[in-house]
GUSE-591475 format. One line per 5 residues: their letters; for each residue x, y, z negated of N, C-alpha, C. Coordinates in pm, 1 decimal, m for minus. Layout:
N
A = X/Y/Z/X/Y/Z/X/Y/Z  ...
This chain:
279
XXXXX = 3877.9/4371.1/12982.9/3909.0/4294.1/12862.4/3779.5/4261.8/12788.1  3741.0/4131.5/12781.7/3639.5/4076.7/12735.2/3699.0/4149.2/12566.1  3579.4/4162.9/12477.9/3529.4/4199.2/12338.1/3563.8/4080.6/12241.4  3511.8/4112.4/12128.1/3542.5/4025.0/12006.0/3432.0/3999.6/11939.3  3363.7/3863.4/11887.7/3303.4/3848.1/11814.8/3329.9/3832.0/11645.0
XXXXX = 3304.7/3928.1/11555.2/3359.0/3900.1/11426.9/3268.8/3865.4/11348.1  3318.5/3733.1/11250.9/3157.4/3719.8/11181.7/3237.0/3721.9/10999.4  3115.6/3842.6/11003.4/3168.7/3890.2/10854.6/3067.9/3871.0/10762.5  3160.8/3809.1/10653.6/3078.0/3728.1/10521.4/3034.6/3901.1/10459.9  2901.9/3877.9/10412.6/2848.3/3967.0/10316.3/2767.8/3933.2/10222.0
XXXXX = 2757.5/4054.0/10097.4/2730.1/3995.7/9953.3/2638.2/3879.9/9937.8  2641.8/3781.2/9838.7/2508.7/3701.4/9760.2/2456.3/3741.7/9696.0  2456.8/3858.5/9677.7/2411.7/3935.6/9577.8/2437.6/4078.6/9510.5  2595.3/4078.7/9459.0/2653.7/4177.5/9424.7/2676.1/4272.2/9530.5  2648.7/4380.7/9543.9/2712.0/4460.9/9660.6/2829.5/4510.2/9677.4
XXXXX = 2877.2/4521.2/9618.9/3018.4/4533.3/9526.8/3119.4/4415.5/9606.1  3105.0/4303.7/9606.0/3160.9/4192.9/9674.5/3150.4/4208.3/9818.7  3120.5/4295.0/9904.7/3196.7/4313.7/10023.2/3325.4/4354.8/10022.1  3409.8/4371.5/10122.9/3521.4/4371.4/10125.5/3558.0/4511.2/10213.9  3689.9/4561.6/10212.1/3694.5/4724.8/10306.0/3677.6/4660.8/10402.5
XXXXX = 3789.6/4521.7/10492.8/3741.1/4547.5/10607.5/3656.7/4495.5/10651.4  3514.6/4458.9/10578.3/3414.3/4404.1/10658.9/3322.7/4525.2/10664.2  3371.4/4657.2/10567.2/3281.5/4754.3/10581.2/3344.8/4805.4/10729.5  3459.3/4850.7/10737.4/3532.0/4937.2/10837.2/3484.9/4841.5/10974.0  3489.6/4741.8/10963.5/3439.8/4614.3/11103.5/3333.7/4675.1/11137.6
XXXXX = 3238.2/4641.5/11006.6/3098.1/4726.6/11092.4/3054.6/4834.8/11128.6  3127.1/4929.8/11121.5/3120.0/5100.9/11137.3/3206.4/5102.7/11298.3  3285.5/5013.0/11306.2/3364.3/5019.0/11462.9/3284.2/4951.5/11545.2  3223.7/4835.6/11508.1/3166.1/4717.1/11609.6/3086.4/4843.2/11718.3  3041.9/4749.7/11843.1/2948.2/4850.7/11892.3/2807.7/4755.4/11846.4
XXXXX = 2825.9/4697.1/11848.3/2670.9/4644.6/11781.8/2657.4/4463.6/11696.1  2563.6/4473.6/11607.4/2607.2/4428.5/11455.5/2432.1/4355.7/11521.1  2484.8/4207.2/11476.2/2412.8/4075.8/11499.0/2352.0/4030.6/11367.8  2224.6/4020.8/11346.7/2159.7/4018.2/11199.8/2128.1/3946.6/11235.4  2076.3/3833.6/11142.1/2033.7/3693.0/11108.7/1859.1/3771.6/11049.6
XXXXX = 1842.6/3876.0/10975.5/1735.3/3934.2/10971.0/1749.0/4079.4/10988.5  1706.1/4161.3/11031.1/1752.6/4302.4/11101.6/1627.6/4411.6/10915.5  1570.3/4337.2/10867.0/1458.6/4402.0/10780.7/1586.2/4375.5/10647.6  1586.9/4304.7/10622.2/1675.3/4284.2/10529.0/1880.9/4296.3/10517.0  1872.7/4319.3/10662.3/2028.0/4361.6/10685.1/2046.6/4570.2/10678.6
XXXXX = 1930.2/4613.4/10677.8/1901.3/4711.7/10710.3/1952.6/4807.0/10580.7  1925.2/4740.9/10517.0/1904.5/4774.3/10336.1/2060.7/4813.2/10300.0  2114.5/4727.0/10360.5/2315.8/4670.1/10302.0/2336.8/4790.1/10421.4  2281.7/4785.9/10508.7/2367.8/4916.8/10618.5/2378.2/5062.8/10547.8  2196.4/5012.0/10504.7/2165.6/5192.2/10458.0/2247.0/5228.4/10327.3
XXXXX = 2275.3/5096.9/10255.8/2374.3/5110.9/10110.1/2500.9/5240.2/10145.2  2566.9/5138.5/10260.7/2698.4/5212.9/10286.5/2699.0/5309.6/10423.9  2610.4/5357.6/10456.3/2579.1/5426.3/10542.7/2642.8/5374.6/10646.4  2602.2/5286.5/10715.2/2685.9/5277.0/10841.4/2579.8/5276.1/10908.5  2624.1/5340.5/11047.5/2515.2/5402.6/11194.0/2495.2/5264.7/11289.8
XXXXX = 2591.8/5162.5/11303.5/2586.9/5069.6/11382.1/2440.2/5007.3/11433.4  2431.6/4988.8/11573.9/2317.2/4982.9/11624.8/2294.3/4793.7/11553.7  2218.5/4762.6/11581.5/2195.4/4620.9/11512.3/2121.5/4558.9/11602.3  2085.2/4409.6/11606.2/1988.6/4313.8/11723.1/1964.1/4209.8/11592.7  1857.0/4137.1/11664.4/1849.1/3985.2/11562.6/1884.0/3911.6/11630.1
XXXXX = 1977.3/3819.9/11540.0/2026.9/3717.9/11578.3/2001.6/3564.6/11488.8  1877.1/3488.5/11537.1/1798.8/3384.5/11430.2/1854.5/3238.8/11433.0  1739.0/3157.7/11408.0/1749.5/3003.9/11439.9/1632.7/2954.1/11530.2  1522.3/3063.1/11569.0/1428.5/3043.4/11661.2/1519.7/3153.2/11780.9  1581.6/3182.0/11792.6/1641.3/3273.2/11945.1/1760.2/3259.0/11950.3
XXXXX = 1811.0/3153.9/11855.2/2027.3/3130.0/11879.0/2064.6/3090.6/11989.6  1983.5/3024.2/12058.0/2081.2/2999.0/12192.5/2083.4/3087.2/12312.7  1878.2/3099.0/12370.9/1906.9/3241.2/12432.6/1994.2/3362.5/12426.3  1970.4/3370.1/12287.3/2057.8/3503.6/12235.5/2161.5/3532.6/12202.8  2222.9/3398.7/12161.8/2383.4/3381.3/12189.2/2432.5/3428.9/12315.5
XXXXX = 2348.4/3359.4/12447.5/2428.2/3389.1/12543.3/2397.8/3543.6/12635.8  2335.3/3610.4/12545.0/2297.2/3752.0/12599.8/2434.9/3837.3/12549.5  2430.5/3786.0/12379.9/2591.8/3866.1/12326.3/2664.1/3817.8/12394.9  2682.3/3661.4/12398.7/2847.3/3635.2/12478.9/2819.9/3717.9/12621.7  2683.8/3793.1/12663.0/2736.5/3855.5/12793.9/2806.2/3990.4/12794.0
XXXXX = 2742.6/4036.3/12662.0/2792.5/4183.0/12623.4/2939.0/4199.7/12547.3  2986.5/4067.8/12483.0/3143.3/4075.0/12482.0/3245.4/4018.9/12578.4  3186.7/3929.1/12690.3/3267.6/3970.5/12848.4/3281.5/4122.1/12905.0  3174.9/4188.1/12877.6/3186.8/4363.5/12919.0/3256.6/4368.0/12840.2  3325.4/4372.2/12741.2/3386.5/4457.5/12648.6/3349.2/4494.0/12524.6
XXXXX = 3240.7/4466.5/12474.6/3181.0/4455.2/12361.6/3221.0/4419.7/12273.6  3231.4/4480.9/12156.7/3286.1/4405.3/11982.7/3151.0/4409.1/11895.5  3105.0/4270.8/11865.8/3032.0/4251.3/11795.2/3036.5/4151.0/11657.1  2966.3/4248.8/11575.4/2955.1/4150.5/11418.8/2840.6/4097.1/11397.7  2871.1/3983.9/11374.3/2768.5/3862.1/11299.0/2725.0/3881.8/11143.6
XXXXX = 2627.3/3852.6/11148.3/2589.4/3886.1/10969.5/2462.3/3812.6/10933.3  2484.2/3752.1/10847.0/2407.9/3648.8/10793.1/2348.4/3734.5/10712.5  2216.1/3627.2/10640.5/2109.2/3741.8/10486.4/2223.4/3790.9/10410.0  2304.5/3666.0/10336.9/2359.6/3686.6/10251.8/2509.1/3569.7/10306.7  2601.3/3578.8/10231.3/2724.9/3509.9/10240.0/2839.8/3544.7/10405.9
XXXXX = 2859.0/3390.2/10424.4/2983.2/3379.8/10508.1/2885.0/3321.5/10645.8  2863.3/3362.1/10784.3/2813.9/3346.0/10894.3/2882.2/3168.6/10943.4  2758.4/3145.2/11007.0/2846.9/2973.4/10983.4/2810.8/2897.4/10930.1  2777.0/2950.5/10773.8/2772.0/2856.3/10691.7/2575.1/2831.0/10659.1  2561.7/2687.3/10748.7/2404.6/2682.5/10706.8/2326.3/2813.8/10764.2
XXXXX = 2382.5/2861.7/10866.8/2271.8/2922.4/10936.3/2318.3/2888.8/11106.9  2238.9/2945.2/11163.8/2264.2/2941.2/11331.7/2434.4/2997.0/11373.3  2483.9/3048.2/11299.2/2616.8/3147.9/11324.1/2735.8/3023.6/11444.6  2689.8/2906.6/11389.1/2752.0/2827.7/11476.7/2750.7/2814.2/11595.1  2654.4/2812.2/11622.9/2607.9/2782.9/11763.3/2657.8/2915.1/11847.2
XXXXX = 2649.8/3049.0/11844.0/2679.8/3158.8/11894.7/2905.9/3152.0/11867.2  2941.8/3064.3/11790.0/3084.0/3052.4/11785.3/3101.1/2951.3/11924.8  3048.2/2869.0/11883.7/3041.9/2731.6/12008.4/3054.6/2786.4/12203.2  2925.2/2832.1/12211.8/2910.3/2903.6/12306.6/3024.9/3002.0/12339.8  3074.0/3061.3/12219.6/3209.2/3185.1/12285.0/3330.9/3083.9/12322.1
XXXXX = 3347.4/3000.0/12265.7/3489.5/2930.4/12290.3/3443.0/2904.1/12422.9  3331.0/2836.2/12450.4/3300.4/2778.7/12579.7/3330.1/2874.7/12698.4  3279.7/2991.3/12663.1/3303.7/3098.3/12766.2/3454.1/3188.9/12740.6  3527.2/3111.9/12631.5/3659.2/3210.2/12711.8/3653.2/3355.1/12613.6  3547.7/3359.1/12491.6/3551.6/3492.4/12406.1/3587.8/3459.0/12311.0
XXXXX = 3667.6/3552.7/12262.2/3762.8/3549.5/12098.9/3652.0/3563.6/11966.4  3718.3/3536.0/11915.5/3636.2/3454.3/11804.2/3735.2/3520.3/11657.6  3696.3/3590.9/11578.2/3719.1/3601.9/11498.0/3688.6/3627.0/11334.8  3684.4/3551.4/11197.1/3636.7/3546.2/11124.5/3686.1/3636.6/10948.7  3557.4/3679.7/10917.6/3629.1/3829.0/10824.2/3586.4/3735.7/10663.8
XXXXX = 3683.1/3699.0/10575.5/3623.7/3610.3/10471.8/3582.0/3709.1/10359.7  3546.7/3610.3/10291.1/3405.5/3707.1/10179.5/3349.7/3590.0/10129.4  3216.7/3655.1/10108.9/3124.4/3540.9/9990.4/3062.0/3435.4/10060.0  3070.7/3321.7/9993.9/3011.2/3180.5/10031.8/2948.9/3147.9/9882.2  2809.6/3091.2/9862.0/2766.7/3037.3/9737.5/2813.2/2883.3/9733.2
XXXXX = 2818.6/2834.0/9845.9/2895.3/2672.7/9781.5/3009.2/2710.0/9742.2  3109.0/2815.0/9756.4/3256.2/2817.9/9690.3/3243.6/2879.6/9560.8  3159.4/2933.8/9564.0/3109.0/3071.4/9451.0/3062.3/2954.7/9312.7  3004.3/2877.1/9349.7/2892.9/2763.0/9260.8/3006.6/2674.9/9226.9  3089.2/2582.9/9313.0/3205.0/2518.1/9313.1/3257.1/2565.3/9195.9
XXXXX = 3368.9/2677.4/9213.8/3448.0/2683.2/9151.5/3414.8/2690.0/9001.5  3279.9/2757.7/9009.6/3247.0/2810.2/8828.0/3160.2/2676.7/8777.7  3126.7/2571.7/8880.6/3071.7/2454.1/8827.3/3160.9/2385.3/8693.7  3277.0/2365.8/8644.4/3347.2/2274.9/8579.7/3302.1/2084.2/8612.7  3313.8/2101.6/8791.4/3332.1/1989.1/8813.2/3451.2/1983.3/8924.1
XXXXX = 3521.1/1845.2/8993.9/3615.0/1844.9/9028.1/3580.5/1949.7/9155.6  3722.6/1996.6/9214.5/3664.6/2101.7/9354.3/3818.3/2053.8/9437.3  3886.2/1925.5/9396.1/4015.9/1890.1/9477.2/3900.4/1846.3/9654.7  3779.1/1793.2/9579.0/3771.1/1702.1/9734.9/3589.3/1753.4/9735.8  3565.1/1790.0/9777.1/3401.3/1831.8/9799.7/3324.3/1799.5/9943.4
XXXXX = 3212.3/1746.0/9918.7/3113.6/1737.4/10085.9/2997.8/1860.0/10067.4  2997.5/1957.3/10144.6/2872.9/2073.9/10151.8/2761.0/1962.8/10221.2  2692.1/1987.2/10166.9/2538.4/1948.6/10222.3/2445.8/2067.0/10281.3  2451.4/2188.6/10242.3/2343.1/2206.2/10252.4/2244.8/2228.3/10235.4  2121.3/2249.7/10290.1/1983.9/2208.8/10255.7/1991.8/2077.5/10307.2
XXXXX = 1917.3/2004.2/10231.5/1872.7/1829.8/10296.0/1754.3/1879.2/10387.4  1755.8/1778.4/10494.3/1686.2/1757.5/10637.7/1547.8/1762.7/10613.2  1458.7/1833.3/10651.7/1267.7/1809.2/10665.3/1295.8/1675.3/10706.5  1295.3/1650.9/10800.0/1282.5/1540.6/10873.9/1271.2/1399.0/10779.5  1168.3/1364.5/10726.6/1184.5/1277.1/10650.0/1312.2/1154.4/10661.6
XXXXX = 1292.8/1086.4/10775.2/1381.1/1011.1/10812.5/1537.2/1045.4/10814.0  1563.7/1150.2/10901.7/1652.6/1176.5/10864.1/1733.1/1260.5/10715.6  1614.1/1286.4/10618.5/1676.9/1298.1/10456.6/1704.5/1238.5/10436.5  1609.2/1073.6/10473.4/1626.5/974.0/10340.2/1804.1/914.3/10438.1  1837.1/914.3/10547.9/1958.2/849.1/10543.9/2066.7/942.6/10513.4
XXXXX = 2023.4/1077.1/10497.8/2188.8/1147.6/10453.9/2154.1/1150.4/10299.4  2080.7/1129.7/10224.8/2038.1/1070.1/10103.8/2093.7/899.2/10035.6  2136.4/876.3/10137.7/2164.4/679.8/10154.0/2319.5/746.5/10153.9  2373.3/835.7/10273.6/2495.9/801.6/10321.1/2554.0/890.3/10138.9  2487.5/943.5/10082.3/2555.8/1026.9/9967.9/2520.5/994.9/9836.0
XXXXX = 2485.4/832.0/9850.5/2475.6/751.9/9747.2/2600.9/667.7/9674.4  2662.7/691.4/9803.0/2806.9/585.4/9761.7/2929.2/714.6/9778.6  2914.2/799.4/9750.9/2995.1/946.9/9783.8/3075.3/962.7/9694.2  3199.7/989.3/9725.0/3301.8/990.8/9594.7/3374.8/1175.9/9514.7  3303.0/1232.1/9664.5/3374.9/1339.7/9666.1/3233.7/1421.5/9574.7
XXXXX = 3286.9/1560.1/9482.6/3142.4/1625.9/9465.3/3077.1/1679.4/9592.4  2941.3/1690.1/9551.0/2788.2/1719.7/9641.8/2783.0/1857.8/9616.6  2763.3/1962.9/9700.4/2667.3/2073.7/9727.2/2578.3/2032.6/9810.0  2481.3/2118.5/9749.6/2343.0/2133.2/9791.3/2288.2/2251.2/9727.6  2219.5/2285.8/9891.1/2148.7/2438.1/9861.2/1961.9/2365.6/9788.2
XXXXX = 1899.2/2491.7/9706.7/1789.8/2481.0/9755.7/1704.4/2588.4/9677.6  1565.8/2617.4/9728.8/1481.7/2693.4/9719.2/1433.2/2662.1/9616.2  1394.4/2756.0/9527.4/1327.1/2703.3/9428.5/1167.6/2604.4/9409.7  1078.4/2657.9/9548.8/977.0/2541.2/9491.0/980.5/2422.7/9594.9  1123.0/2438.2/9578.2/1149.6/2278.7/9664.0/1213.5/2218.3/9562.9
XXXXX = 1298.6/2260.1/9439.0/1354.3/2202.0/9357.6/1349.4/2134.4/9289.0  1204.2/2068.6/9250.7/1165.9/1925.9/9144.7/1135.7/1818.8/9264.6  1098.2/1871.7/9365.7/1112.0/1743.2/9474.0/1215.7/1666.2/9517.3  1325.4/1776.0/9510.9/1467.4/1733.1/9528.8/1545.5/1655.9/9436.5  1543.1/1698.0/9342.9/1633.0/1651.9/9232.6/1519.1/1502.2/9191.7
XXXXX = 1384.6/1536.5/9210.3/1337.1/1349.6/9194.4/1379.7/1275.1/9288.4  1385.4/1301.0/9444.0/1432.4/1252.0/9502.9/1606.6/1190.1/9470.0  1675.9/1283.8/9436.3/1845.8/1236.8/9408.3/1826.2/1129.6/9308.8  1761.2/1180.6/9150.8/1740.8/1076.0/9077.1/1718.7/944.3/9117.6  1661.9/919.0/9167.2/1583.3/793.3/9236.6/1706.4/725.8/9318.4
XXXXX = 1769.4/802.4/9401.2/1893.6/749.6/9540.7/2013.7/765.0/9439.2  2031.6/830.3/9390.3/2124.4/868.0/9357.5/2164.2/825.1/9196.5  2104.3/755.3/9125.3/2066.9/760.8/8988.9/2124.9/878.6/8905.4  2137.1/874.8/8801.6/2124.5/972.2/8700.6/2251.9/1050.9/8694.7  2310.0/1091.0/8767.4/2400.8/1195.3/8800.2/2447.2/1329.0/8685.0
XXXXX = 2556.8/1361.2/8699.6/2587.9/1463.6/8631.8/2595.1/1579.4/8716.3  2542.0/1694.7/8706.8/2562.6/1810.4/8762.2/2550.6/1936.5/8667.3  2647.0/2012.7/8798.3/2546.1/2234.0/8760.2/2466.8/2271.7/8866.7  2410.3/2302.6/8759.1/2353.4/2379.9/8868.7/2331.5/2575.0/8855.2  2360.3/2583.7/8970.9/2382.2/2745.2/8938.1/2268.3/2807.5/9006.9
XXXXX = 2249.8/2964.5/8944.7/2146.7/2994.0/9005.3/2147.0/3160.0/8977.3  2094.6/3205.2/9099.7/2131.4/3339.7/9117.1/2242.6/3410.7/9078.0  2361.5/3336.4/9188.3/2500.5/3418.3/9165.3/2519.7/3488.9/9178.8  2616.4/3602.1/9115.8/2627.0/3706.7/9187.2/2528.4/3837.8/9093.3  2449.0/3771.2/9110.1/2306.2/3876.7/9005.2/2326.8/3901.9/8882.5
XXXXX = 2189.9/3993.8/8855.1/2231.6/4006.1/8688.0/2230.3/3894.4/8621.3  2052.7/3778.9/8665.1/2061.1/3685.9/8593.2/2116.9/3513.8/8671.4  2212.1/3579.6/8663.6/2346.5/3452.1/8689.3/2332.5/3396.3/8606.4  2284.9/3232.0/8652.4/2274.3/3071.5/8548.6/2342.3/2962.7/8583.5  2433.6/2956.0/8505.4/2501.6/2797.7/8525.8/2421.5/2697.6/8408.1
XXXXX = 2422.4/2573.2/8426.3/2341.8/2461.4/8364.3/2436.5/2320.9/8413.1  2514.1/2302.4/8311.0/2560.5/2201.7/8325.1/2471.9/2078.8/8226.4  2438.4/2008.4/8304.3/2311.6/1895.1/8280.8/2320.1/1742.4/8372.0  2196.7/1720.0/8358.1/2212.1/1589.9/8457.4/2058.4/1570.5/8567.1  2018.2/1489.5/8628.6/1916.5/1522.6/8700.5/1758.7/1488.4/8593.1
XXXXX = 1783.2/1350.6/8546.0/1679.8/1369.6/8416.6/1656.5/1461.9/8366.4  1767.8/1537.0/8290.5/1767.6/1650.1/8166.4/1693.0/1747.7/8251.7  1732.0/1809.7/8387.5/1732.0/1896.3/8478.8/1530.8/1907.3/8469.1  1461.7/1780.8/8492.8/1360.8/1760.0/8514.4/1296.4/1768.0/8439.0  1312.5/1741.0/8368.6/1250.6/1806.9/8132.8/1293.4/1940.1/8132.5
XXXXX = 1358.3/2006.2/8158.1/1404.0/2146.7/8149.4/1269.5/2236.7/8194.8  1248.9/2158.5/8349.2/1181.5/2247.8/8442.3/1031.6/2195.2/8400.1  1012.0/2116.5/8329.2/900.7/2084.6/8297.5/750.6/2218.3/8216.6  854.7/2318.4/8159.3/773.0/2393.9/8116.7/830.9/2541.7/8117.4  907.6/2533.5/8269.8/974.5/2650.1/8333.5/949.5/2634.4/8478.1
XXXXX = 923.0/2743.1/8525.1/886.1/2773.1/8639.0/996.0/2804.0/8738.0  1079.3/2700.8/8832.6/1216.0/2728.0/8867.9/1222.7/2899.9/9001.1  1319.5/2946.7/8968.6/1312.2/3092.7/9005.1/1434.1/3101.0/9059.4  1472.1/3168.9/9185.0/1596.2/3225.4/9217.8/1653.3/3096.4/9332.9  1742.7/3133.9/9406.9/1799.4/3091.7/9459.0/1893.1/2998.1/9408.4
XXXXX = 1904.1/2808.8/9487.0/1948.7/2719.0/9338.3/2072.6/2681.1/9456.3  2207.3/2653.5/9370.7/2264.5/2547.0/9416.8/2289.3/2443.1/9310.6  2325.8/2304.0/9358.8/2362.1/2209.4/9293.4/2467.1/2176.8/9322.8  2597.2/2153.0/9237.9/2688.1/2092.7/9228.2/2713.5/1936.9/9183.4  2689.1/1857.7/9207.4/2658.0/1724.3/9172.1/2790.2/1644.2/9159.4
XXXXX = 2806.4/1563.0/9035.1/2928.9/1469.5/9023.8/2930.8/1345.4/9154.2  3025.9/1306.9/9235.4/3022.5/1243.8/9329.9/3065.1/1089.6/9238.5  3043.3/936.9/9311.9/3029.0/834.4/9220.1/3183.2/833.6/9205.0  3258.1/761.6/9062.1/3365.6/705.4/9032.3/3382.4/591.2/9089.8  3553.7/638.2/9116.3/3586.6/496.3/9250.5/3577.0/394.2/9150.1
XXXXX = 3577.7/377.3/9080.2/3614.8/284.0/8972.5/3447.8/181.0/8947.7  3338.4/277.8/9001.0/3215.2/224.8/8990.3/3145.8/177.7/9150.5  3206.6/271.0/9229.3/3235.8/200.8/9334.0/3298.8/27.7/9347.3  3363.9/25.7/9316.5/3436.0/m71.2/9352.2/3400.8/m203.9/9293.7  3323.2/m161.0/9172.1/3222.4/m267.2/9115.6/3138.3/m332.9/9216.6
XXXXX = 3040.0/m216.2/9229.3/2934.2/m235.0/9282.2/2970.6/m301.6/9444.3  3091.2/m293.8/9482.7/3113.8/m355.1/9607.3/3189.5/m482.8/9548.3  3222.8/m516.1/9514.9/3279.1/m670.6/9407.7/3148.7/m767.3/9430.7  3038.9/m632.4/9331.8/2948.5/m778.5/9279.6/2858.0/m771.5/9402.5  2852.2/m682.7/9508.3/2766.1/m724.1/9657.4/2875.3/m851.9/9745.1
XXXXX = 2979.7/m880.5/9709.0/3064.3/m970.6/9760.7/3050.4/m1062.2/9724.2  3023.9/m1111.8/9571.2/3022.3/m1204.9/9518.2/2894.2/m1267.2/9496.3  2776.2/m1178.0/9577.5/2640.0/m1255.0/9639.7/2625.7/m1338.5/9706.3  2722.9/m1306.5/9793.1/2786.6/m1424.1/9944.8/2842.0/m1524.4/9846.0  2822.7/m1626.4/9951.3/2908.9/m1792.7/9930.5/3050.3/m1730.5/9969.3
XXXXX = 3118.6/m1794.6/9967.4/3242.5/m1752.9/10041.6/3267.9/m1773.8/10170.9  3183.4/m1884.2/10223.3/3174.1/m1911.5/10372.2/3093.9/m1781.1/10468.1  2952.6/m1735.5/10375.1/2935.7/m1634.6/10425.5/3004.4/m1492.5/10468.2  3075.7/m1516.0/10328.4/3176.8/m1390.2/10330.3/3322.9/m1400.9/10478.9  3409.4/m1463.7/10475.7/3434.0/m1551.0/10568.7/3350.8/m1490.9/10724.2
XXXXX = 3249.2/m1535.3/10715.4/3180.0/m1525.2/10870.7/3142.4/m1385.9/10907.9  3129.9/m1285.9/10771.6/3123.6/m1134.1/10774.4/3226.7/m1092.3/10883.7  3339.8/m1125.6/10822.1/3473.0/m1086.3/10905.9/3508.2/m1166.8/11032.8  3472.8/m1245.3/11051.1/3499.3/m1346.8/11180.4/3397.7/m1296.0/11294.7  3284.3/m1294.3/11250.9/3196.6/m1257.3/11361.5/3232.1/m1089.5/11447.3
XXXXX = 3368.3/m1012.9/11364.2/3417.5/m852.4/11399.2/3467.9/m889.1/11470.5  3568.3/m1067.0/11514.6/3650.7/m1058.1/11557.2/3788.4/m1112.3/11538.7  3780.8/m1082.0/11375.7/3917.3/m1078.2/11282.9/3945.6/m1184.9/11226.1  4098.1/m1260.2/11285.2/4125.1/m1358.9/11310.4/4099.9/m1458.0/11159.3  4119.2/m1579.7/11155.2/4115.5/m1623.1/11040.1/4211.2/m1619.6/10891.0
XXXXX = 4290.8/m1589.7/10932.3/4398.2/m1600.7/10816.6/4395.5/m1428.6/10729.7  4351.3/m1336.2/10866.0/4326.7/m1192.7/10833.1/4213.2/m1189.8/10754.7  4084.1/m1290.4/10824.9/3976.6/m1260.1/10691.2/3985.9/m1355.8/10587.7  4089.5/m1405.5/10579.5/4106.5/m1480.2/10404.1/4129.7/m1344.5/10360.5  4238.5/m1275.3/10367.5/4322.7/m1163.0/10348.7/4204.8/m1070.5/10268.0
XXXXX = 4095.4/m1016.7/10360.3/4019.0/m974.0/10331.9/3945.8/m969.0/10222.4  3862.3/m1122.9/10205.4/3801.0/m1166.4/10127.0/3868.3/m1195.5/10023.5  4010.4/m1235.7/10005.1/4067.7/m1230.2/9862.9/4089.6/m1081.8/9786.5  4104.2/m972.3/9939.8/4097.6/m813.5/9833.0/3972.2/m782.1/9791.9  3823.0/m817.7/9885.7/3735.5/m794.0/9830.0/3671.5/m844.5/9711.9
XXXXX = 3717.9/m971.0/9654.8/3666.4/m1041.2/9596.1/3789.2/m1022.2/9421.3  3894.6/m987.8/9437.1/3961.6/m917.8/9368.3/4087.6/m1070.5/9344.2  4113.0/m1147.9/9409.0/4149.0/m1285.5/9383.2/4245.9/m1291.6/9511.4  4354.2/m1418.8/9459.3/4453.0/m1421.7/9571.7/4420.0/m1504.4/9665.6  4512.9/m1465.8/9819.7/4472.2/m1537.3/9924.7/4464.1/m1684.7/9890.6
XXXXX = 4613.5/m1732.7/9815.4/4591.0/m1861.7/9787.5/4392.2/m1951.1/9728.3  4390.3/m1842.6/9643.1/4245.6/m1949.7/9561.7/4187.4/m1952.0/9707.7  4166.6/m1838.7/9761.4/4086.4/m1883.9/9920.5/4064.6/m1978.7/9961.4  4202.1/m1978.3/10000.8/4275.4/m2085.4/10125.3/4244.2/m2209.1/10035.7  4261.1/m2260.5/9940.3/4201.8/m2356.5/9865.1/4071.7/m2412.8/9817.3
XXXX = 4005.6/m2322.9/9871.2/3847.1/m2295.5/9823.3/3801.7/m2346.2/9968.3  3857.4/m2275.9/10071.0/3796.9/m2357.9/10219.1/3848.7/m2476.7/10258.3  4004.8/m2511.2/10172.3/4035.8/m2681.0/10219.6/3929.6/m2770.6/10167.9  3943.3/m2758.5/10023.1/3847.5/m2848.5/9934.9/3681.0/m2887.6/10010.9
């Protein structure tokens, strides 16, 4: 009987916010998968648990994924454990899930702390519809287009980030993103737990003669459909109408369908259309 992989969320901070059975998980596992083995060491020695431990990174996730998935075909029960939070989330934890389905090993997940849910909820912004981000991409190129694609975003934004990455970031959003409402939270969980409900300007005068500290998330207001829908009006109403018209024709889409079109985009009935191309 192939083993179990369990990946158990642990504290952001509070130690207190583990859960019994992610303690009792790790005292049974036969061996406990650290994301850092120096700093997982600390939370073992808290609650005394003996469990042997390995590292498990983002420079050795795939090799080393498939060394565990060999040791839970023997029979092996092993736990996943991130620095801090829920495994999965924004670290390698994925890739070692991926690989087990592939091979046929059970997969099972122990819930607990996440800082995008943690930040979310105590943000006082909407949390019906949310997109996690993340950290945004090094990769220049690829920032600036998931930066583009979360310009026209309706749902709220998380975003992780480090503190002396944090005036780069938030100039950057300003700029793509214009002047946004957000929280931003910071060191949850801790003693000095900060929420800052602000905006990205204000955010940037704040930090102007503060030195940003602690681990940051941002909760960011996503755009109003209502401003949306402007801003796609008056990019419609740049076009001639013939242009507009040839937008949809050149997809394919027959003619009478892109009147259809162009009278919802343009906020006007099919008729003025259809009258607008006889004339």
């Amino acid at each position: 009987m192939a083993g179990t992989l369990y990946l158990c969320a642990t504290p952001i901070g509070n130690l207190e916010d583990i859960t019994y059975r992610v303690l009792r998980t790790l005292k049974e596992v036969d061996l406990i998968a650290a994301e850092d083995t120096r700093n997982s060491i600390k939370l073992l020695n808290h609650f005394d648990i003996q469990t042997p431990m390995t590292s498990y990174h983002e420079f050795n996730k795939i090799e080393k994924a498939y060394q565990l998935v060999s040791k839970l075909k023997e029979g092996k029960n092993i736990a996943l454990i991130t620095d801090a939070g829920t495994p999965g989330i924004s670290d390698p934890g994925e890739d070692i899930v991926r690989i087990c389905y592939e091979e046929g090993v059970e997969v099972t997940s122990l819930p607990g702390a996440a800082a995008c849910i943690t930040a979310l909820t105590m943000s006082g912004r909407s949390t019906r519809r949310f997109a996690f981000e993340a950290f945004l991409p090094k990769d220049k190129k690829e920032r600036n287009s998931v930066l583009e694609e979360l310009k026209n975003e309706t749902r709220t934004i998380i975003l992780y980030e480090a503190p002396h990455h944090l005036l780069k970031t938030v100039k950057e959003l300003l700029d793509v993103l214009g002047d946004r409402e957000l929280t931003v939270c910071r060191e949850l969980t801790k003693k000095h737990e900060e929420k800052i409900q602000t905006t990205f300007s204000a955010l940037l005068s704040y930090y102007e003669e503060r030195e940003p500290r602690g681990e940051y998330v941002l909760v960011i207001c996503g755009k109003s459909r209502e401003e949306l829908v402007k801003e796609q009006q008056s990019a419609w109403e740049e076009m001639t109408i013939e242009e507009h018209m040839a937008h949809y024709e050149s997809q394919g889409i027959d003619h009478k369908e892109a009147m259809k079109l162009v009278a919802k985009d343009r906020g006007v009935s099919k008729r003025d259309i259809y009258q607008y191309l006889v004339k």
